[in-house]
ZASEZA-682892 format. One record per residue (C-alpha): residue number from 0; x, y, z. Coordinates in pm, whole numbers. Layout:
BEGIN
REC vexvo     px     py     pz
REC   NUM      X      Y      Z
...
***
This chain:
BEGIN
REC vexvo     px     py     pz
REC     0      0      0      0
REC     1    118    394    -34
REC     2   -118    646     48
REC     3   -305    435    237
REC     4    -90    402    515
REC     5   -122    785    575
REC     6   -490    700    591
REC     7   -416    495    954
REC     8   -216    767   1078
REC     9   -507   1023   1042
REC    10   -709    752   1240
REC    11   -427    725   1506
REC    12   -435   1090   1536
REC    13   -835   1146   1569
REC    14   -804    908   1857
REC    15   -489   1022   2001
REC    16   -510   1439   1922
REC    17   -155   1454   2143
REC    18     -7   1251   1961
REC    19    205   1496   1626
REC    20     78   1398   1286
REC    21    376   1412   1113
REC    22    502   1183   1455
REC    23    237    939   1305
REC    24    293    948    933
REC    25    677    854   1010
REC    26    596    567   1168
REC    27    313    407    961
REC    28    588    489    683
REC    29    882    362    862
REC    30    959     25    658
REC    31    886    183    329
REC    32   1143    499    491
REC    33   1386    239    571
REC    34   1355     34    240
REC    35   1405    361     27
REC    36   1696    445    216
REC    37   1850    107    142
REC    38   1756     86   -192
REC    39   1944    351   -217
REC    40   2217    193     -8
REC    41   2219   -108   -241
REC    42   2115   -310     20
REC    43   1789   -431    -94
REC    44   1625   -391   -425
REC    45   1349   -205   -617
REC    46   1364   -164  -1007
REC    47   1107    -99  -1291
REC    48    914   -362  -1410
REC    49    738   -378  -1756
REC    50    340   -392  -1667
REC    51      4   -301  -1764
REC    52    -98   -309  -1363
REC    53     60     -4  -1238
REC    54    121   -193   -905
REC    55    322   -464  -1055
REC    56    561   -190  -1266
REC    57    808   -194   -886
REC    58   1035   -511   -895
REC    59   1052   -528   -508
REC    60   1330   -733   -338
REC    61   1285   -588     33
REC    62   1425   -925    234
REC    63   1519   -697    538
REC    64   1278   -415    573
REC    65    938   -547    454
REC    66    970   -897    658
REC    67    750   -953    946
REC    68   1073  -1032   1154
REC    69   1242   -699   1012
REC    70    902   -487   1102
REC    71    881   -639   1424
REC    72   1275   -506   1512
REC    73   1232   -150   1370
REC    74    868   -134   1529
REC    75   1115   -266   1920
REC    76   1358     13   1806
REC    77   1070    281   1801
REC    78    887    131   2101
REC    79   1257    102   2311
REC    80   1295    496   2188
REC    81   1000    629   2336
REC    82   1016    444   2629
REC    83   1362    547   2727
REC    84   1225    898   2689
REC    85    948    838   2908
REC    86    676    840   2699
REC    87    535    518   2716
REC    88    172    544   2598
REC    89    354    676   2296
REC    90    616    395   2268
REC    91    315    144   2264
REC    92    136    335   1984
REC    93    392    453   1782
REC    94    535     81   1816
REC    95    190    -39   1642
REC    96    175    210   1401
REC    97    517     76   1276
REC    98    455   -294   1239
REC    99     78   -192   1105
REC   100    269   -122    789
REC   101    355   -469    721
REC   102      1   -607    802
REC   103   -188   -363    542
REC   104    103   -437    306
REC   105    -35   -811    329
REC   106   -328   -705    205
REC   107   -220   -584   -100
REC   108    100   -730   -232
REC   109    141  -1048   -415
REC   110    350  -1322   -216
REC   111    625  -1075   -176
REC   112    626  -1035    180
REC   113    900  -1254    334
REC   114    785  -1327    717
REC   115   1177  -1394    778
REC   116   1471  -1256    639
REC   117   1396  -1352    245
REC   118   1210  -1664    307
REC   119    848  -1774    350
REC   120    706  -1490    100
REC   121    301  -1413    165
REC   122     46  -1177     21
REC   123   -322  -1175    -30
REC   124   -285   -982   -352
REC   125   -521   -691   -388
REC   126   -275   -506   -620
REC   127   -429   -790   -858
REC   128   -744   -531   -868
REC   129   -525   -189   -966
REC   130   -893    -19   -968
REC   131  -1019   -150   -631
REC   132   -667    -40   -483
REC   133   -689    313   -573
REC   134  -1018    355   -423
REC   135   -925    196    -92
REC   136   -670    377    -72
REC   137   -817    704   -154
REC   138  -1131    631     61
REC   139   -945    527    353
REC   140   -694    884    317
REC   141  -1015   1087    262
REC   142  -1203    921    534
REC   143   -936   1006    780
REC   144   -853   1300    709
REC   145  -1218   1421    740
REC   146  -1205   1241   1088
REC   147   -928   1515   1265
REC   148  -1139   1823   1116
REC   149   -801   1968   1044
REC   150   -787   2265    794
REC   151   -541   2505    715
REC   152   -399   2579    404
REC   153    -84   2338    483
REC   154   -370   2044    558
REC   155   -530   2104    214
REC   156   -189   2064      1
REC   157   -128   1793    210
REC   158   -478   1576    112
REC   159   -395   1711   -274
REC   160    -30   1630   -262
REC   161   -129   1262   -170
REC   162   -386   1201   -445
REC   163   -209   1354   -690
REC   164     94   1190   -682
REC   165    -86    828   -575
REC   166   -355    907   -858
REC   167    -46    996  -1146
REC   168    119    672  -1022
REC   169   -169    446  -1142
REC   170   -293    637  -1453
REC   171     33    766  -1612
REC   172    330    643  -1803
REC   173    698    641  -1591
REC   174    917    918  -1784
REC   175   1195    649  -1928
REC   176   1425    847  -1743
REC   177   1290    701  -1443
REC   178   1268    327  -1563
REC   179   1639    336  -1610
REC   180   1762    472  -1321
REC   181   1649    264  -1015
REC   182   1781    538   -757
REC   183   1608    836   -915
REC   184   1304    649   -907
REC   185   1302    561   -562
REC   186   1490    910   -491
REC   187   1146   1058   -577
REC   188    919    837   -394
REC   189   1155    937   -107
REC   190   1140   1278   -114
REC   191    739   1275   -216
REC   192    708   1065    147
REC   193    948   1333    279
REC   194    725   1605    173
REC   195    403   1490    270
REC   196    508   1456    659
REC   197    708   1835    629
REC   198    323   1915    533
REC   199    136   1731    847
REC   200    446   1878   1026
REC   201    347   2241    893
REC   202    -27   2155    923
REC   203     25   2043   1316
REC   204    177   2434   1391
REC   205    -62   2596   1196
REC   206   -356   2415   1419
REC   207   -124   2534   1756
REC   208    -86   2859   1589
REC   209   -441   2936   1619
REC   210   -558   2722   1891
REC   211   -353   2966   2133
REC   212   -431   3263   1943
REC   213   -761   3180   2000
REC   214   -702   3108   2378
REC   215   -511   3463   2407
REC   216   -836   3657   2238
REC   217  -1107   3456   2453
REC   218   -849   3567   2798
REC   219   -839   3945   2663
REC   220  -1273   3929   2589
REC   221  -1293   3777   2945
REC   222  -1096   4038   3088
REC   223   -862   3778   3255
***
């Protein structure tokens, strides 16, 4: 899944309003943050793949970051984090929010999905239905972030950003610049990710912004 995983983080957030968006959207991201950065690192493996299916067009050879045991050990990393820092409700749910990645990922990859390190691939295989998969994934993104009643110009790009780029994925053509080069395509997946939590980031002070400009003008009408 892409966008989709944003869509849980809006969820996290509605019930869990302490709790930094942009906090969340790293860590439902995590593995595919990880697996960019070591595609990148040659470690593990993502090139362009010939397809009509739009989901299909990534060759993905993620042995380390997308197995259950790897999620499990970046999700203890996170939770070992935030508990050092004292913030343990936040270490649980910021833990879950990291290995929830690889469970929604079942859902829609192919067997793919090595539970250990390479071995034992799974995947229910929604990507078979590229139509179906857009709309889940832009139903569950829209239906969360309706949920946290969050708007401000910085909340708006944000929801566009998203379906744009998820929505020119599926319908359009890979510049052939971009099927020969394996690290500029996964260069700008990494930097679209990067961009989208700089916006929940951006959206999250915005919201403060006014909150307490709003708590300053309701002291001054009070006369407190």
């Amino acid at each position: 899944m892409f966008i989709g995983h944003y869509g849980l983080g809006y969820v996290v957030k509605k019930k869990t309003p302490e709790l930094p968006l942009w906090l969340l959207f790293v860590s439902v991201q995590l593995l595919d943050l990880v697996a960019f950065t070591f595609v990148l690192l040659g470690i593990e493996k993502a090139s362009y793949n010939p397809s009509n299916n739009p989901f299909f067009r990534n060759h993905l050879d993620l042995p380390y970051s997308h197995s259950l045991l790897g999620a499990i050990l970046i999700s203890l990393v996170v939770f070992i984090l935030f508990w050092i820092k004292d913030k343990k409700r936040w270490a649980w749910i910021l833990g879950l929010c990291v290995i929830s990645h690889w469970f929604i990922d079942l859902i829609v990859h192919t067997a793919d999905l090595p539970i250990l390190f390479g071995t034992c691939n799974v995947g229910f295989g929604l990507w078979s239905f590229p139509y179906l998969t857009y709309a889940v994934e832009i139903l569950f993104v829209l239906i969360g972030w309706l949920l946290i009643k969050q708007r401000n110009i910085f909340s708006y790009l944000l929801l566009f950003f998203m379906i744009a780029s998820f929505t020119g994925m599926v319908f359009s053509e890979e510049p052939e610049i971009m099927k020969q080069n394996d690290y500029l395509r996964t260069s700008v997946v990494l930097i679209s990710n990067g961009l989208f939590i700089l916006l929940a980031y951006l959206s999250d002070r915005k919201r403060k912004y006014f909150k307490n400009s709003n708590s300053h003008v309701n002291l001054i009408n009070t006369g407190k």
